[in-house]
C-alpha positions as YAML, in Angstrom:
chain: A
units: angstrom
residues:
- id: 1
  name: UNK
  ca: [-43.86, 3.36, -15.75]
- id: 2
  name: UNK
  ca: [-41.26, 0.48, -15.47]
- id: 3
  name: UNK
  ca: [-42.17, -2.09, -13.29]
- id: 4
  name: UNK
  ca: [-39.34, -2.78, -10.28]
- id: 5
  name: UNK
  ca: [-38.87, -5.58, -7.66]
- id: 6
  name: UNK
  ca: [-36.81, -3.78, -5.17]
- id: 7
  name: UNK
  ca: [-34.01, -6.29, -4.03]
- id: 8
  name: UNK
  ca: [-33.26, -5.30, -0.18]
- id: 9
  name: UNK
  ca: [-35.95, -4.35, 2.17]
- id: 10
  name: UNK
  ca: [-33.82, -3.56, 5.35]
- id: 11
  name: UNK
  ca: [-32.35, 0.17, 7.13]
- id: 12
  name: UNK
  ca: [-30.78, 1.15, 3.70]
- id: 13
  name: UNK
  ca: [-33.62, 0.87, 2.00]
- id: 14
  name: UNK
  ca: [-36.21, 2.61, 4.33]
- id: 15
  name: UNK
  ca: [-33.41, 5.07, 4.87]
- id: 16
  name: UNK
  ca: [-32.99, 5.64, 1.03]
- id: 17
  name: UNK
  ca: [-36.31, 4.59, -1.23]
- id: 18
  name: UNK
  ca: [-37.26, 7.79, -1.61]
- id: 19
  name: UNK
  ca: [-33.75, 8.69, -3.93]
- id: 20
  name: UNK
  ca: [-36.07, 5.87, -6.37]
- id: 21
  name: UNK
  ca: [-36.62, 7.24, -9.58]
- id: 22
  name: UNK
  ca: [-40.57, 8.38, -9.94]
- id: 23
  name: UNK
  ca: [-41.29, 6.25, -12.70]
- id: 24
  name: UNK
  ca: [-41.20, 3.43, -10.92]
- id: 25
  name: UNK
  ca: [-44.09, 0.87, -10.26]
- id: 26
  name: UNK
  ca: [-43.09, -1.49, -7.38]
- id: 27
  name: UNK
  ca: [-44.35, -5.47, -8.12]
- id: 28
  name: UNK
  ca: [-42.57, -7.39, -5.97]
- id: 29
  name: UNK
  ca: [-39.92, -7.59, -3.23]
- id: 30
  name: UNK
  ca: [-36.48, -9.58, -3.07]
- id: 31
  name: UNK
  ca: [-34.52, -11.06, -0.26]
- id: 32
  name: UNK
  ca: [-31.59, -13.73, -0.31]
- id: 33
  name: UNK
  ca: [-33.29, -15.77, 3.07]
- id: 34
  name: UNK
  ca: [-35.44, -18.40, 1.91]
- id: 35
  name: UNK
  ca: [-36.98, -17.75, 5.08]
- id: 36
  name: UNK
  ca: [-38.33, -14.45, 4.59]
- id: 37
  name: UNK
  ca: [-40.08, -15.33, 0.95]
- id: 38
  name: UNK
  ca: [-43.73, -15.70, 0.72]
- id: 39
  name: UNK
  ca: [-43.66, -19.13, -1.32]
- id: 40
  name: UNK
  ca: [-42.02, -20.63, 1.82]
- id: 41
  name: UNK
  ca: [-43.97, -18.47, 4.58]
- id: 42
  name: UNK
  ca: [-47.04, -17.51, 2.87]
- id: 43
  name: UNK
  ca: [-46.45, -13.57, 4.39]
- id: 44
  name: UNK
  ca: [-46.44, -10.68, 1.87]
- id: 45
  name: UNK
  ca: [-44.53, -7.30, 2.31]
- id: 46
  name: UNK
  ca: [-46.43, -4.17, 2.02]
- id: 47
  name: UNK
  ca: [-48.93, -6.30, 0.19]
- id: 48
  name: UNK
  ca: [-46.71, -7.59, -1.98]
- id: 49
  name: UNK
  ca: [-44.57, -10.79, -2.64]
- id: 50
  name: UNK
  ca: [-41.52, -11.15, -1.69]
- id: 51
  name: UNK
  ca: [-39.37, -13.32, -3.79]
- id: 52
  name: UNK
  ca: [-35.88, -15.11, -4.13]
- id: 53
  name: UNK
  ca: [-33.95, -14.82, -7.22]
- id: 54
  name: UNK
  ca: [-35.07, -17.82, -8.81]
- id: 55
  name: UNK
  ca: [-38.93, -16.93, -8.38]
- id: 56
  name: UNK
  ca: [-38.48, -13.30, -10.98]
- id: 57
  name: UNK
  ca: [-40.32, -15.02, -13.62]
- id: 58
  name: UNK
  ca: [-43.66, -15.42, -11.56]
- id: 59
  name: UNK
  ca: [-43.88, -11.83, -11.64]
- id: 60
  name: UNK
  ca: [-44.01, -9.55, -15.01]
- id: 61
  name: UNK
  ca: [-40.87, -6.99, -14.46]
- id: 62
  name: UNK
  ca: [-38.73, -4.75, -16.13]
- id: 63
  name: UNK
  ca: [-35.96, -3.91, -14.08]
- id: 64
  name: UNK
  ca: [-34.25, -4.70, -10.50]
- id: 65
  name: UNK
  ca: [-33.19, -2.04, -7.79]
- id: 66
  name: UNK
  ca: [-30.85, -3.57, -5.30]
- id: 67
  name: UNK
  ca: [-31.35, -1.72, -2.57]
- id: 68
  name: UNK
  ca: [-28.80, -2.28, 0.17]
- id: 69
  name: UNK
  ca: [-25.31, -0.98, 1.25]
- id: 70
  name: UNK
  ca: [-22.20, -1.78, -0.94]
- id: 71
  name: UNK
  ca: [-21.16, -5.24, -0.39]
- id: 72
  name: UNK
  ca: [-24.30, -6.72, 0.24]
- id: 73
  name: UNK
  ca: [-25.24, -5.34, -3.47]
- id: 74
  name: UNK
  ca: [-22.23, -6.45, -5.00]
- id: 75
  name: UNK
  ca: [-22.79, -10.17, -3.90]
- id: 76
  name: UNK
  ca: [-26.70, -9.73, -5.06]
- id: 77
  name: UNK
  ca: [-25.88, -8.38, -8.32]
- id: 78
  name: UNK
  ca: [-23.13, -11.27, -8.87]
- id: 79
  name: UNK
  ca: [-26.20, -13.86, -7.93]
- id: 80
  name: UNK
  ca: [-28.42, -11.97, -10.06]
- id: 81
  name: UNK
  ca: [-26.23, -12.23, -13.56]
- id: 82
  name: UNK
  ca: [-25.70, -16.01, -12.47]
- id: 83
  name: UNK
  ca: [-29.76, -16.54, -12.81]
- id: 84
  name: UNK
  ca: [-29.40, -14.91, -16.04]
- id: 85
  name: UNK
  ca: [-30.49, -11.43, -15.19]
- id: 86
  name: UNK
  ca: [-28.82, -9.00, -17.32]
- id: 87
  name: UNK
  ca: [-26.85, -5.91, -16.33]
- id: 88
  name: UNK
  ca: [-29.24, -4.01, -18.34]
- id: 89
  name: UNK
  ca: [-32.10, -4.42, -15.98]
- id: 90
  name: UNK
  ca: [-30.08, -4.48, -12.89]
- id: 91
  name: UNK
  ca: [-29.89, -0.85, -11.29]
- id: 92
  name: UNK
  ca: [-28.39, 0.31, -7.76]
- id: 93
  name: UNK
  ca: [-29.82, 2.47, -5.63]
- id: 94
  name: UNK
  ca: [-26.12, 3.30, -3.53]
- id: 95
  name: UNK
  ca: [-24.74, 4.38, -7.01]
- id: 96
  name: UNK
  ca: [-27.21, 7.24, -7.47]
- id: 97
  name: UNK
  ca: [-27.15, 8.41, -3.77]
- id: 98
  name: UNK
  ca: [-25.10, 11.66, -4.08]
- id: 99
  name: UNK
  ca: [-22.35, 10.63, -2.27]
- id: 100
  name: UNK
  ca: [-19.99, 10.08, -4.96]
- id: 101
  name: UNK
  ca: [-20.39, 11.02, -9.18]
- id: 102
  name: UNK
  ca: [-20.85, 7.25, -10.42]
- id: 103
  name: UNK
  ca: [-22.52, 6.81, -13.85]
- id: 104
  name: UNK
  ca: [-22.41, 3.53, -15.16]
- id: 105
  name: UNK
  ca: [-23.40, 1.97, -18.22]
- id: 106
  name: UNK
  ca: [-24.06, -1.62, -18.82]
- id: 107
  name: UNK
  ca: [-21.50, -3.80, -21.45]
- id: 108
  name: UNK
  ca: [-21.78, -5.12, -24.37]
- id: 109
  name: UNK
  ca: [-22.47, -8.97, -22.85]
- id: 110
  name: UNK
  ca: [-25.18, -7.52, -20.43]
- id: 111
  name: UNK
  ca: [-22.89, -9.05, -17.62]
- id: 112
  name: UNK
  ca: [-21.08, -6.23, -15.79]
- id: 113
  name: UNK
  ca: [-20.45, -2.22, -16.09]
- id: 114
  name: UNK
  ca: [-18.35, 0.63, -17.42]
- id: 115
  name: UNK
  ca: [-17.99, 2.37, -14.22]
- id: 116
  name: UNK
  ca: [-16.94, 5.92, -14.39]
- id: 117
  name: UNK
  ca: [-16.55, 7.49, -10.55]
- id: 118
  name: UNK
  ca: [-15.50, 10.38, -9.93]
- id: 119
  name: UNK
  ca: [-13.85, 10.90, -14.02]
- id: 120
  name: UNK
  ca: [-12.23, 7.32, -13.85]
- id: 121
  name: UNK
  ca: [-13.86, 4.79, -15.85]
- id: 122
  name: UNK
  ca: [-13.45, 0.70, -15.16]
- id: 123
  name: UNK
  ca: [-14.93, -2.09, -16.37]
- id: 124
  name: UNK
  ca: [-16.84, -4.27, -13.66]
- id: 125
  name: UNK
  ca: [-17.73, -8.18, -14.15]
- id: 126
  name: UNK
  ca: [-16.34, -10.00, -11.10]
- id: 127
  name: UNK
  ca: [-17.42, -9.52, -7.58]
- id: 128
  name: UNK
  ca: [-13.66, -8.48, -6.83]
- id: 129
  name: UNK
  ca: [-13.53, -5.28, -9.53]
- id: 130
  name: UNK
  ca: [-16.86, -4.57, -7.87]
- id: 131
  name: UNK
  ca: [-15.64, -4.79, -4.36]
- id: 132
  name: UNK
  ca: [-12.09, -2.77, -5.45]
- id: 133
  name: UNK
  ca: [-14.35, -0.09, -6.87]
- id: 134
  name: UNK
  ca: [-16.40, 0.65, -3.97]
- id: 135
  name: UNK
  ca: [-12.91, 0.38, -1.92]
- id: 136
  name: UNK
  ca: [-10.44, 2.13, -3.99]
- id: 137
  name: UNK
  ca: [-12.72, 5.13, -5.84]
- id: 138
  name: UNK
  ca: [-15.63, 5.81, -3.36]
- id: 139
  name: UNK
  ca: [-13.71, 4.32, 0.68]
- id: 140
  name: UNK
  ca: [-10.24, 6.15, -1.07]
- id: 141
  name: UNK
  ca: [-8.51, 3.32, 0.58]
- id: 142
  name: UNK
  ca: [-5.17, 4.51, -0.73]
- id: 143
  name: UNK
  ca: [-5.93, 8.68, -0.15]
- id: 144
  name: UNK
  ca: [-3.67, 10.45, 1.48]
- id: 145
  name: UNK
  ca: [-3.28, 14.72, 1.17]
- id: 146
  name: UNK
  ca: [-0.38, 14.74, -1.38]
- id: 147
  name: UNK
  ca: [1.64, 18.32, -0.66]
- id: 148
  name: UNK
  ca: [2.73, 20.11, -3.01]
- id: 149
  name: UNK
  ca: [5.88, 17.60, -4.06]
- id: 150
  name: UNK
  ca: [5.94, 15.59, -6.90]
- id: 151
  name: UNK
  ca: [5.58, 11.90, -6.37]
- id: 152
  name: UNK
  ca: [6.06, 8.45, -8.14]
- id: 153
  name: UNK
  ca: [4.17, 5.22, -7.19]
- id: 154
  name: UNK
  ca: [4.88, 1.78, -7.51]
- id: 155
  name: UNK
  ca: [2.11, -0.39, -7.47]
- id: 156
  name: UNK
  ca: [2.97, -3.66, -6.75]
- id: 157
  name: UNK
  ca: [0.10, -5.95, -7.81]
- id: 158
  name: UNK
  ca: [-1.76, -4.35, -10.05]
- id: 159
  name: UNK
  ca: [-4.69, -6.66, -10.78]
- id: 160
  name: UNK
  ca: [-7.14, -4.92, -13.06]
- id: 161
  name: UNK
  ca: [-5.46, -1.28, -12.43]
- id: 162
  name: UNK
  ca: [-8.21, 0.40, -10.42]
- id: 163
  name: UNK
  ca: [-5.51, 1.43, -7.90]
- id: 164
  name: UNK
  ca: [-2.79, 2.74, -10.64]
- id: 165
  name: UNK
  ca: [-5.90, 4.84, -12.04]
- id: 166
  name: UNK
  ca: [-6.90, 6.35, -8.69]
- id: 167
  name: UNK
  ca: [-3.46, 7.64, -8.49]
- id: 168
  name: UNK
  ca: [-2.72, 8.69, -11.67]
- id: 169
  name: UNK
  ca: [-5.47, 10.93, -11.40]
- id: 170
  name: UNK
  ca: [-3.78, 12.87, -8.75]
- id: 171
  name: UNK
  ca: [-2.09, 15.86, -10.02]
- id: 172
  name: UNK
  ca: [1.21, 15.72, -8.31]
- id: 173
  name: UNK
  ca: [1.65, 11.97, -9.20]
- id: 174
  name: UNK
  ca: [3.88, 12.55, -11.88]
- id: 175
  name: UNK
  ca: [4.37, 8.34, -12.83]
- id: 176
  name: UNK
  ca: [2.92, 4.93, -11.72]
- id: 177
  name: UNK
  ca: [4.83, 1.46, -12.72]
- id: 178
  name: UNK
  ca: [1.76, -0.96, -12.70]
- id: 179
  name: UNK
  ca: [3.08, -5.05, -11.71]
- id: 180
  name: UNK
  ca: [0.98, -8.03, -12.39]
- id: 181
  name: UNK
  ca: [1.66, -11.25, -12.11]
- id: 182
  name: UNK
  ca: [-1.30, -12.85, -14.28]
- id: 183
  name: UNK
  ca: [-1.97, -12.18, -17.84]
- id: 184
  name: UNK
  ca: [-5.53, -12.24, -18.27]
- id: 185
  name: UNK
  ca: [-5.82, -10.13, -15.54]
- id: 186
  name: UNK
  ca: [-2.79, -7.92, -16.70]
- id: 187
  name: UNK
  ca: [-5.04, -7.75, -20.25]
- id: 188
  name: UNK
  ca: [-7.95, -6.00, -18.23]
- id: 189
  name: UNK
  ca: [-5.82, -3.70, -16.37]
- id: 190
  name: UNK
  ca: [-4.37, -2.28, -19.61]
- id: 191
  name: UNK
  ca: [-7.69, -2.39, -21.14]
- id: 192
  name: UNK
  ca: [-8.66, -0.41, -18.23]
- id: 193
  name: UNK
  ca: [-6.06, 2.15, -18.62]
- id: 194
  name: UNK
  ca: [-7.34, 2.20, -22.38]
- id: 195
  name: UNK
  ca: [-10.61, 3.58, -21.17]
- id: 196
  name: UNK
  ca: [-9.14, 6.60, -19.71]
- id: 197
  name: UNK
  ca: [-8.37, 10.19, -20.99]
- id: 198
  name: UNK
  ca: [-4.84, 10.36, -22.14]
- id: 199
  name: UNK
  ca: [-3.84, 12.95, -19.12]
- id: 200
  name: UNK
  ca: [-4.59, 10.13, -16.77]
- id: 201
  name: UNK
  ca: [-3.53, 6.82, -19.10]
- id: 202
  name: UNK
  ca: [-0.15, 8.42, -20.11]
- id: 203
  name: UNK
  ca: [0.94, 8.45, -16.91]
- id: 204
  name: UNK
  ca: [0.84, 4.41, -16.12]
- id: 205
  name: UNK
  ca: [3.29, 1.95, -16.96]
- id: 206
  name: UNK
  ca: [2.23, -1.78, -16.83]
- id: 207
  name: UNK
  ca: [4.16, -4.73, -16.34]
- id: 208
  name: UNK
  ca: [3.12, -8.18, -16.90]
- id: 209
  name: UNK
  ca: [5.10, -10.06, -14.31]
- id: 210
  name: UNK
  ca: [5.34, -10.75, -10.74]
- id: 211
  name: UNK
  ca: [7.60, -9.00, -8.57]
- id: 212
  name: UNK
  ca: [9.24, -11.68, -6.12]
- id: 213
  name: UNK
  ca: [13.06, -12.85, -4.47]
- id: 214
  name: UNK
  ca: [14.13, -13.99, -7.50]
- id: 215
  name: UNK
  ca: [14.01, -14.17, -11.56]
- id: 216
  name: UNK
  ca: [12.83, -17.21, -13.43]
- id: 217
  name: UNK
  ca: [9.20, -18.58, -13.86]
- id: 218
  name: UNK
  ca: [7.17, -20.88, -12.64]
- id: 219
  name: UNK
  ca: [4.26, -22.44, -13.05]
- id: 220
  name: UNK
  ca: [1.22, -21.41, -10.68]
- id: 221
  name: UNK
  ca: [-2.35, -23.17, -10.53]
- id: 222
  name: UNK
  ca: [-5.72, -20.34, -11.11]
- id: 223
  name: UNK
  ca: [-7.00, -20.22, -7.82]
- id: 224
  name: UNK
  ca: [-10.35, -18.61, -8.33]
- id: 225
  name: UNK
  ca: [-11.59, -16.62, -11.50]
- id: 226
  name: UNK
  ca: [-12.52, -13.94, -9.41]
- id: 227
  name: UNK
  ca: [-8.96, -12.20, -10.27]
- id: 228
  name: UNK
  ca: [-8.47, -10.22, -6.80]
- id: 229
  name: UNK
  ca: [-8.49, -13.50, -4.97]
- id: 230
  name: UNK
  ca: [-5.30, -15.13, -6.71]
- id: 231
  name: UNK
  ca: [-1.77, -15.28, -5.72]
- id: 232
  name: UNK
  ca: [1.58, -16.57, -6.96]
- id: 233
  name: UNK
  ca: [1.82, -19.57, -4.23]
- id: 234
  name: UNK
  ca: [-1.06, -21.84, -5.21]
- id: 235
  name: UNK
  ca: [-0.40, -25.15, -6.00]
- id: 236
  name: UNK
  ca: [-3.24, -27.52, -7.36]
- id: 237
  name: UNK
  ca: [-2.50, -29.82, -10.30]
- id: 238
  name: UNK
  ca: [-6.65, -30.19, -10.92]
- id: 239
  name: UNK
  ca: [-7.09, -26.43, -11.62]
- id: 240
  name: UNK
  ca: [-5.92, -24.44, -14.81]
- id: 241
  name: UNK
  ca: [-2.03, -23.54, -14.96]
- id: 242
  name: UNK
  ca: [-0.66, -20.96, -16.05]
- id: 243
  name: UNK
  ca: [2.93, -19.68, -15.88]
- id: 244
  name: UNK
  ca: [4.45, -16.43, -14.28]
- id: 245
  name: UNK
  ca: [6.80, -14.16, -14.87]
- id: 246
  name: UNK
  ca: [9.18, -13.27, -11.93]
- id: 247
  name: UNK
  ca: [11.44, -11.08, -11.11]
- id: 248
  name: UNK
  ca: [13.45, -9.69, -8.41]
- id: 249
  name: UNK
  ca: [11.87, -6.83, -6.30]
- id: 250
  name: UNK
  ca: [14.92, -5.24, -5.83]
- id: 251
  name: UNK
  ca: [16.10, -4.98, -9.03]
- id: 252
  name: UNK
  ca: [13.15, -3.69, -10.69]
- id: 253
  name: UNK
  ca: [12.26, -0.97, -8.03]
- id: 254
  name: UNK
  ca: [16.05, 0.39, -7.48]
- id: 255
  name: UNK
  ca: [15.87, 0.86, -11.47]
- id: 256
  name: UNK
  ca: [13.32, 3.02, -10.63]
- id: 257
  name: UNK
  ca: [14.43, 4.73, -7.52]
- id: 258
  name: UNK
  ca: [17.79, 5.33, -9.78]
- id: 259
  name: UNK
  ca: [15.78, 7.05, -12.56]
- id: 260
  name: UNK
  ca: [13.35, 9.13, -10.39]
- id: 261
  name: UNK
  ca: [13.96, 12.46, -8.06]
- id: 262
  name: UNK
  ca: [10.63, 12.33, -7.07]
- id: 263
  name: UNK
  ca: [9.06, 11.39, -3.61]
- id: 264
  name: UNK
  ca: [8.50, 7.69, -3.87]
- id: 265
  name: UNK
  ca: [5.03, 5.88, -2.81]
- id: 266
  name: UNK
  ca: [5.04, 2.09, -2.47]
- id: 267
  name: UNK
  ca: [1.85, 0.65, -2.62]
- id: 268
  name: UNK
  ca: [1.59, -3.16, -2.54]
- id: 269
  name: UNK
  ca: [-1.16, -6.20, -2.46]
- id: 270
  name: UNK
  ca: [0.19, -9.34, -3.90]
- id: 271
  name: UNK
  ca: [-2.29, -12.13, -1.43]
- id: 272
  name: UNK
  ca: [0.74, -13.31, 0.99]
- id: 273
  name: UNK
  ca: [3.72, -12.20, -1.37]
- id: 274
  name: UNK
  ca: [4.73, -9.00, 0.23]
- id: 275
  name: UNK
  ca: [6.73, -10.63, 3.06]
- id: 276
  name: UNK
  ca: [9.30, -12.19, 0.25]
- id: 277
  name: UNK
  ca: [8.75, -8.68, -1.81]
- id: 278
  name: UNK
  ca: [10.03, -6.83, 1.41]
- id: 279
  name: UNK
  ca: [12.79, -9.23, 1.96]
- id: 280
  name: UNK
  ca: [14.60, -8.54, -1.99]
- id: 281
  name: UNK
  ca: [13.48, -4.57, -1.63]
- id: 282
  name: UNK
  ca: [15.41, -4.46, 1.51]
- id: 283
  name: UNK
  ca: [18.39, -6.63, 0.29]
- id: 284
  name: UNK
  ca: [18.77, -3.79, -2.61]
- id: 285
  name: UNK
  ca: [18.77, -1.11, -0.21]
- id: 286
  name: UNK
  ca: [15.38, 0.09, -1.62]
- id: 287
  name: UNK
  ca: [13.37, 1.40, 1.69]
- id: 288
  name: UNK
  ca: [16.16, 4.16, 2.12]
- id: 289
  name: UNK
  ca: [14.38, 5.94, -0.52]
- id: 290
  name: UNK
  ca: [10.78, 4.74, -0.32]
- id: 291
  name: UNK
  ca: [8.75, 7.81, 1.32]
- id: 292
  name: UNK
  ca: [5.71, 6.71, 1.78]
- id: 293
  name: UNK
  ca: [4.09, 2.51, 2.05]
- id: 294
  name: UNK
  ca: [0.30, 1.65, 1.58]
- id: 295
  name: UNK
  ca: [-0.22, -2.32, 2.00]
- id: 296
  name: UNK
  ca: [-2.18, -4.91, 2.43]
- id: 297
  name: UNK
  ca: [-0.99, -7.66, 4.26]
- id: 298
  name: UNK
  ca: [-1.63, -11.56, 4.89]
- id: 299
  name: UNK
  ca: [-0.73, -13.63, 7.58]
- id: 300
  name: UNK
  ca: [1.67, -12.03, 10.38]
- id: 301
  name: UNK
  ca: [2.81, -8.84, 10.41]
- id: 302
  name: UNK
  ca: [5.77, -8.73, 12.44]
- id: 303
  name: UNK
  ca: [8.13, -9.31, 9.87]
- id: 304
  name: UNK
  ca: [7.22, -6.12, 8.15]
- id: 305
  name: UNK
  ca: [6.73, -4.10, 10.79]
- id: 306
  name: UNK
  ca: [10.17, -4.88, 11.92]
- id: 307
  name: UNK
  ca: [11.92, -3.74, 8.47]
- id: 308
  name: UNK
  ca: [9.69, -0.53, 8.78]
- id: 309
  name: UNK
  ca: [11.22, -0.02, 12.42]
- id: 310
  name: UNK
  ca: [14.24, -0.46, 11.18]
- id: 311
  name: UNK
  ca: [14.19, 2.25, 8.27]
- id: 312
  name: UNK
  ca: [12.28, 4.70, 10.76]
- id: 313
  name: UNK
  ca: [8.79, 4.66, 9.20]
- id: 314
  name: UNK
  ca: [5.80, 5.69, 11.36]
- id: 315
  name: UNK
  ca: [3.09, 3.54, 10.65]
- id: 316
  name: UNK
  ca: [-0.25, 2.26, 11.55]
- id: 317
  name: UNK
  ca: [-2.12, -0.92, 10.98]
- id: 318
  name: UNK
  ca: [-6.11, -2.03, 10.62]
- id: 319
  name: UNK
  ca: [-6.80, -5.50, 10.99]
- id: 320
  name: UNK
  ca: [-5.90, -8.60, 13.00]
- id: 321
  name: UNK
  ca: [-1.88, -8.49, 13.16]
- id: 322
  name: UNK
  ca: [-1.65, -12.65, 12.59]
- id: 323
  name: UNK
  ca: [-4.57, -12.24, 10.00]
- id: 324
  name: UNK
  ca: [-4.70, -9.64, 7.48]
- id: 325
  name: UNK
  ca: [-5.29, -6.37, 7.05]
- id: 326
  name: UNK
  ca: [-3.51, -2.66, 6.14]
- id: 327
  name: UNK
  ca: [-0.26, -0.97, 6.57]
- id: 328
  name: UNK
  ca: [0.19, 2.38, 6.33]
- id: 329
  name: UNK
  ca: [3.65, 3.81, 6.65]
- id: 330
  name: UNK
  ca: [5.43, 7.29, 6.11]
- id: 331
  name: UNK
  ca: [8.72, 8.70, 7.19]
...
């Protein structure tokens, strides 16, 4: 029998504890509110403690079960490895639910996963590749029925390449050009790719620089380490620089456009650089032969809704309009 704390207590769990593996003995309870631990309100939980992260070692365990819905688990896990929990005895019960084929495997440095969902395999460490996981491979954020054309996509920030995996995997996506910006994160995308069967790999293309109005570089301060959370704009001489690669939208894509017969999907989240993106894909003449547009978007929309009037796209959008949100556009 391993012995589990069980790290969520709420509706998923009572919902869900009995998908537990058997071979489990229960010694303690977990919850992120101080509140609700027995050190600071002297209650117990189905006759057992309840604890905070910091209080494991008052208890004799062997593994963790974080019990709760996606993004709650993805935050506990991230608070977990920073108390020095390793991967290897962290375990999720949404990941063995049925709902998708997830097998995971812990790395080398006991602080993340090989994640293989669904027969594509990523490599999870920061909350972000956990969060564009869940969203990309198991939400299909980017899904849409492909017919029975052949299609070409353009992802335009890349970041670690879960996207550019979900749709190579598609049968009638014939090529993907991968774009991004950063290198260390451009050096996990294609390590990514690496991880994949070659009927899946073959088909990306990856780019390490920054699709924007112009060419030239520039220098551009690391916003956060959590690589989905960066973007090309931040300026802050106390934080790491690094410098970027750019070049002009229009150019690169109508290279591709010219070279390709194939539908054409755009699918873009650069943090707040799609509006000047749009604005060099337009001056090219791009969007007369860009099918289909799947976007995320930051800050307000109105621009880009007004260049997808203009080239006749029906669309739709999720999300505050002077916020953020999605963009999904067709002809």
């Amino acid at each position: 029998m391993k012995r589990a704390i069980i790290y969520g207590t709420g509706n998923y769990y009572a919902q869900n504890k009995e998908k537990l593996p058997k071979d489990l003995e229960i010694v303690a309870y977990a919850d992120s509110n101080p509140n609700n631990a027995t050190s600071q309100n002297g209650k117990l939980f189905q006759n057992l403690p309840m604890l905070l992260p910091e209080e494991f070692e008052t208890v004799a365990y062997d593994v963790v079960y974080i019990c709760t819905e996606y993004a709650a688990g993805n935050v506990i896990f991230q608070r977990l490895s920073a108390a020095g929990i390793g991967s290897d005895r962290i375990f999720f019960l949404n990941r063995i639910d049925g709902s998708v084929d997830w097998k995971y495997k812990t790395t080398e440095d006991r602080k993340g996963y090989l994640s293989t969902v669904d027969g594509i395999t990523v490599r999870e460490r920061y909350l972000t590749d956990f969060d564009i996981v869940v969203e990309v491979l198991v939400n299909n954020s980017y899904g849409f029925s492909f017919t029975d054309e052949d299609f070409v996509v353009i992802d335009i920030g890349m970041n670690v390449a879960i996207a550019s995996l979900y749709f190579a995997k598609q049968p009638n996506v014939k090529k993907v050009y991968g774009f991004e910006a950063f290198s260390d994160t451009y050096e996990q995308a294609v390590a990514n790719i690496a991880l994949n069967p070659p009927e899946i790999r073959d088909k990306i293309a990856a780019q390490n620089f920054a699709l924007s109005d112009e060419n030239g570089k520039m220098m551009v301060a690391i916003s956060a380490e959590e690589t989905g959370w960066r973007n090309i704009f931040f300026r802050d001489e106390s934080k790491r620089q690094v410098e970027i690669e750019c070049r002009d939208a229009g150019e690169v894509v109508s290279d591709i456009l010219n070279r390709h017969k194939e539908k054409i999907v755009l699918k873009v989240d650069t943090e707040g650089a799609e509006f000047i993106i749009f604005e060099a894909l337009e001056r090219a003449g791009c969007f007369e032969k860009i099918d289909v547009i799947m976007m995320e978007y930051h800050g307000d929309s109105g621009k880009l809704i007004s260049i997808l009037n203009k080239y006749g796209y029906k669309y739709f959008i999720q999300g505050k309009r002077t916020v953020c949100g999605l963009i999904h556009a067709v002809k």
